[in-house]
C-alpha positions in Angstrom: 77.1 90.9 90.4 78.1 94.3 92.1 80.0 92.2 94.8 81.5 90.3 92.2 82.6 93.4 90.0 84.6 94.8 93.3 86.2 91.5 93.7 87.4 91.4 90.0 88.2 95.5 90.1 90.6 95.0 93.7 91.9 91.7 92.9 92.2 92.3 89.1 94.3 95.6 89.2 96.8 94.3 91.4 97.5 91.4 89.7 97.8 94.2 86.5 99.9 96.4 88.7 102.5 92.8 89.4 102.5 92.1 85.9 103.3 95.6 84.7 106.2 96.0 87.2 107.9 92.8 86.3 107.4 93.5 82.4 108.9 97.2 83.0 111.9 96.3 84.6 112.7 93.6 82.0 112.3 96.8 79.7 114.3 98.8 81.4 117.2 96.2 81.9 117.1 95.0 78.2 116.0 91.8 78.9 113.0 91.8 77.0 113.4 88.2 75.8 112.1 87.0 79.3 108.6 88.8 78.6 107.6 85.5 77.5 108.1 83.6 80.6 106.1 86.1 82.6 103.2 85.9 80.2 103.5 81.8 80.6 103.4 82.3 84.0 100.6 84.5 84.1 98.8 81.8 81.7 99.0 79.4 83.8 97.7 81.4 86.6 94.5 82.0 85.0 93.9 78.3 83.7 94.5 77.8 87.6 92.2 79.7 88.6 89.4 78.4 86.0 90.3 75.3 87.0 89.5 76.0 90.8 86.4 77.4 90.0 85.6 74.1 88.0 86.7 72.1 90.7 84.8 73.8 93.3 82.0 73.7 91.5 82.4 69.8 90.6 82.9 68.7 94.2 79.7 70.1 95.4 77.6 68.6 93.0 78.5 65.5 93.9 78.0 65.9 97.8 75.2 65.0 99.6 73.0 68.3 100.1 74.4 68.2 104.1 77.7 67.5 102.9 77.5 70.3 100.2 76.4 72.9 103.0 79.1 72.1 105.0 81.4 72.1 102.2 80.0 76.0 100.9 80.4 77.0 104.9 84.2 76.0 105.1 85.5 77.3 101.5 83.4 80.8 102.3 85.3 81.0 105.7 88.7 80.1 103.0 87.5 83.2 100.9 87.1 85.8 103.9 90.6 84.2 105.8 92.5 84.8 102.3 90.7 88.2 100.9 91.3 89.7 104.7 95.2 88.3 104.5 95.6 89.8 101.5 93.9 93.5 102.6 96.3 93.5 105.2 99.6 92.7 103.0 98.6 95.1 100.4 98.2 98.2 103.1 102.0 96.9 104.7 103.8 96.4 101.2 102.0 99.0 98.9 104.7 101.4 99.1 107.4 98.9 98.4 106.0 96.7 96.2 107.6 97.6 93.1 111.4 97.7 95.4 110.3 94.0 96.2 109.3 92.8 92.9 111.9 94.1 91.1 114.5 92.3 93.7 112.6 89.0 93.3 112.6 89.2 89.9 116.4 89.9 90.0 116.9 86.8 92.3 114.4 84.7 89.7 116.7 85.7 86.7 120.0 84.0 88.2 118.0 81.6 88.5 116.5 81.0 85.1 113.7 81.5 83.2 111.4 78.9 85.0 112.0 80.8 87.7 110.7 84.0 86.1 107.7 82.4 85.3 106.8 81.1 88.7 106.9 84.5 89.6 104.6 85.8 87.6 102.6 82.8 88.3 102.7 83.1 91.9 101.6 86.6 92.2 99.1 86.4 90.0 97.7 83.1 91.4 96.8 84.2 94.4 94.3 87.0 92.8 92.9 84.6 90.8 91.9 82.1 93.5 90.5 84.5 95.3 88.5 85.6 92.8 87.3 82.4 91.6 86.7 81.6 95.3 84.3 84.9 95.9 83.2 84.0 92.3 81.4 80.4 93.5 80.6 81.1 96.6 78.0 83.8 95.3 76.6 81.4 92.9 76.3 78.9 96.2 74.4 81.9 98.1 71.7 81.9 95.3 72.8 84.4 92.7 72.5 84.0 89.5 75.9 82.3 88.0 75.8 84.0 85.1 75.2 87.9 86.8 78.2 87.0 89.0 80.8 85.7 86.2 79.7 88.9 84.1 80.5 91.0 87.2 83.9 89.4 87.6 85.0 89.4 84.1 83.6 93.4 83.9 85.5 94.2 87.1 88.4 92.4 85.5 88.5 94.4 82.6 88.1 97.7 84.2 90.9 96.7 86.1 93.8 95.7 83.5 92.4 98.7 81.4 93.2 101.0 84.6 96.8 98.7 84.9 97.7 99.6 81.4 96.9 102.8 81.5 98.6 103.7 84.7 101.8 101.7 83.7 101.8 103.5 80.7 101.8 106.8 82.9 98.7 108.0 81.0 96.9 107.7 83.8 97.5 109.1 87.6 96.0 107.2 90.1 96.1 107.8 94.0 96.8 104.1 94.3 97.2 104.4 98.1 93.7 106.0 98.3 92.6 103.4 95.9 93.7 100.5 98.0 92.3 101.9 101.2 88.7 102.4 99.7 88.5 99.2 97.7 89.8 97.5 100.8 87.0 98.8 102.7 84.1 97.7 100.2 86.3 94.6 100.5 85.7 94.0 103.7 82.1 94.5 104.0 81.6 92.0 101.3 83.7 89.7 103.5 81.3 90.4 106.0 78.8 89.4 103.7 80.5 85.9 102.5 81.4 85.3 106.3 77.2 86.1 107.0 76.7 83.4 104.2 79.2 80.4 106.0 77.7 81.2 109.4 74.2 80.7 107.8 75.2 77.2 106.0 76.6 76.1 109.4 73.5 76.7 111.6 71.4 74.8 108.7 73.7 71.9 109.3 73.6 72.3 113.1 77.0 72.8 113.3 76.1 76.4 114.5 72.8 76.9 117.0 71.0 79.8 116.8 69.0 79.1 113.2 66.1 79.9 114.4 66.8 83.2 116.9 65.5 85.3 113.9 67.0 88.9 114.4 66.0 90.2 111.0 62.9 89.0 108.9 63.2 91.2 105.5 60.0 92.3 103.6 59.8 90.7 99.3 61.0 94.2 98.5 64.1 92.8 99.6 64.1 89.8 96.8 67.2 88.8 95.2 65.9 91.1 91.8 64.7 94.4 94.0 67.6 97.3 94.4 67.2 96.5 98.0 67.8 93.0 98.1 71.1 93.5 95.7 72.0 95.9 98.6 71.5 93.3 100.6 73.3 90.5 99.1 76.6 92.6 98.2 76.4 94.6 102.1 74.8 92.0 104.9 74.9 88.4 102.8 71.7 88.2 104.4 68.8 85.9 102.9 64.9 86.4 103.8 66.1 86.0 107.4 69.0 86.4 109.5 69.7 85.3 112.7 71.0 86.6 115.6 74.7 85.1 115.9 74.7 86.1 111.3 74.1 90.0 112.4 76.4 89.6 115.7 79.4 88.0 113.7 78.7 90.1 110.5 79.2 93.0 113.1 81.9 92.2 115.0 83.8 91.5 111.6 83.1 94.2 109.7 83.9 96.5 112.9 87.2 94.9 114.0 88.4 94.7 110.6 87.8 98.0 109.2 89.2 99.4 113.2 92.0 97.5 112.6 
């Protein structure tokens, strides 16, 4: 749940932060009649999303319980390559972001309204796959599917409460502090989903090392202990890790954050 509440909070209040941009410089250039085709757009970037989720989820209940592994393994490797992409483009565009939207959306306008709304759609598509990626591939690690949507949609919230707010310059935010700390809980539940694919790998043999236990945990660690939710948002780690889940947990989480 905690894991997932990040995800919605990061991913959330930048997609808040695109959509405000784009609707305050139709504001300020009296072209308020376009509004509509960014909200379309972002409409349709949320029944995207849903709809990955749903697919996702449809596709591996109709593998075989091999196939299924394999198929958790490669879209929680997807989820760490595109949450790690995005860490990184958020740190080099923060400080431009709102120059660059607001010359896209210039660009977008000669072009039509269509255009406008695959904009919006666009940038806030990406957040929302993301999420609904990070979103299934905690239910597939064993938490509960219902703890994990609540944490989404409440980090969600929080998140286009804070957009609002900040747009409507009742709120001052170090956004550049935000995105640095977020990022870094970010990548350490990266770490965690990347923990989780190496796992589903060895249990298909496609990885060796299964059974090179490096950590055994003790039941205090359960999935419904304070420890074990410690666990499952920090290390992705079930009763047992082994050796090459710690080492590449490790190396990520170090290189990344360095980096």
């Amino acid at each position: 749940m905690l894991s997932n509440a990040i995800i919605g909070l990061r991913e959330g209040l930048e997609a808040a932060l695109v959509v405000g941009i784009l609707l305050a410089y139709l504001t300020k250039t009296s072209r308020e009649h376009l509004k509509r085709a960014v909200w379309t757009g972002v409409g349709f970037a949320v029944v995207l999303s849903v709809g990955v989720s749903a697919v996702l989820q449809q596709v591996s209940e109709e593998l075989s319980e091999r196939s299924a592994e394999m198929f958790a393994g490669a879209m929680s490797l997807a989820a760490v390559g595109l949450v790690t992409w995005m860490i990184f483009w958020m740190r080099r565009t923060a400080r431009g972001l709102r120059g660059e939207l607001h010359g896209k959306l210039d660009a977008a306008i000669a072009l039509g309204t269509g255009s406008v709304a695959a904009l919006a759609f666009v940038a806030v598509a990406r957040e929302g796959v993301e999420t609904a990626l990070f979103l299934w591939t905690s239910v597939s690690a064993g938490q509960s599917a219902l703890a994990g949507t609540f944490g989404a949609l409440l980090g969600l919230a929080v998140a286009i409460l804070l957009g609002r707010l900040i747009m409507r310059g009742a709120l001052k935010m170090d956004l550049a502090k935000f995105f640095r700390v977020s990022g870094a809980a970010l990548i350490v539940v990266a770490g965690a989903v990347l923990s989780y694919a190496v796992h589903e790998f060895q249990e298909v043999g496609f990885l060796p090392g299964e059974d090179a236990t490096a950590v055994s945990l003790s039941p205090a660690f359960g999935k419904d202990t304070p420890l074990g939710l410690i666990n499952s948002v920090l290390l992705g780690f079930s009763n047992k890790a082994s050796w090459l889940q710690v080492i590449v947990w490790a190396a990520y989480v170090a290189t990344v954050m360095v980096m």
